[in-house]
C-alpha positions in Angstrom: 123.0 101.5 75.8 122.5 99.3 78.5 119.2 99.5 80.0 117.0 102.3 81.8 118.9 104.9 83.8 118.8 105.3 87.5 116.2 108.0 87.1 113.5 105.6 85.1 114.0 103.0 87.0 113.2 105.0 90.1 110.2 106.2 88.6 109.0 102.5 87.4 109.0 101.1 90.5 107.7 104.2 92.9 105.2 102.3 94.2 107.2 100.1 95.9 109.4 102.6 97.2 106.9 104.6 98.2 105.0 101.4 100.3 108.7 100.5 101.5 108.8 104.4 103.2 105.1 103.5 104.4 106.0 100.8 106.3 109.3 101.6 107.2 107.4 105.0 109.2 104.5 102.6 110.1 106.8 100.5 111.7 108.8 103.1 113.6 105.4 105.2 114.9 104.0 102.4 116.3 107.5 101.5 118.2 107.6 104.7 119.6 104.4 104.6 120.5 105.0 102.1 122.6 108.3 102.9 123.8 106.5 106.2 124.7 103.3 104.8 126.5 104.9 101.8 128.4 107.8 104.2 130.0 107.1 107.8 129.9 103.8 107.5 130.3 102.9 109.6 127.4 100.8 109.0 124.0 101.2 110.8 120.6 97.9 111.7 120.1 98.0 111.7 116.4 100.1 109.0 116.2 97.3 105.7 116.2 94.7 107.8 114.0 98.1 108.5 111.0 99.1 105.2 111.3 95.8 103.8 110.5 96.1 106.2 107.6 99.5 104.8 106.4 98.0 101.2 106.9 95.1 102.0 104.5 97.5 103.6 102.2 100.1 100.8 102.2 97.4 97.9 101.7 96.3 99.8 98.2 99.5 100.5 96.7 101.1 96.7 98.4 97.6 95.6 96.1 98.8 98.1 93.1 102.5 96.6 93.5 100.9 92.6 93.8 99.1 93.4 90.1 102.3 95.0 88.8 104.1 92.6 89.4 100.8 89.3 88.8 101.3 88.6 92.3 97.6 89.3 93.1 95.8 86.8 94.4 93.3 84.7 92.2 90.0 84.0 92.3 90.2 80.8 89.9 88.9 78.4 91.9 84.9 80.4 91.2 85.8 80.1 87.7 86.4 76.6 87.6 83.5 75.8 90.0 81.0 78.1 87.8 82.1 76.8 84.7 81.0 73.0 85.8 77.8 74.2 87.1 77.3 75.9 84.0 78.1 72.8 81.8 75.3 71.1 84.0 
């Protein structure tokens, strides 16, 4: 054998496909938006209030993807600092 199949590996990493399809949708609503506002004069009107939805959802699972993957940022420098002022 050879590794994980297509199918496990898919389902490892569904967090990033599923932020990829976020943002990919994000992306596109808010162009159209646009497009639609600036020259047809016409705003979705669900269209601002679901991609604030798909932002909030793609900054949790971009943070769930950062841990995976010990990405995340980290907040050593407090560590460090506390630790002095503890030795103090």
């Amino acid at each position: 054998m050879s590794g994980p199949g297509p199918i496990k590996n898919f389902f490892s990493h569904i967090e990033e496909h599923v932020c990829e399809l976020l943002l990919a949708v994000f992306v596109t609503l808010l162009f159209v938006q646009i497009i639609a506002r600036q020259f047809f004069y016409y705003t979705i009107p669900w269209g601002e209030e679901l991609a604030t939805y798909m932002f909030v959802w793609f900054a949790y699972l971009g943070a769930v993807v950062a841990a995976k993957m010990s990405a995340h940022n980290r907040v050593a420098f407090q560590f460090r600092f506390f630790r002095q002022l503890s030795r103090k």
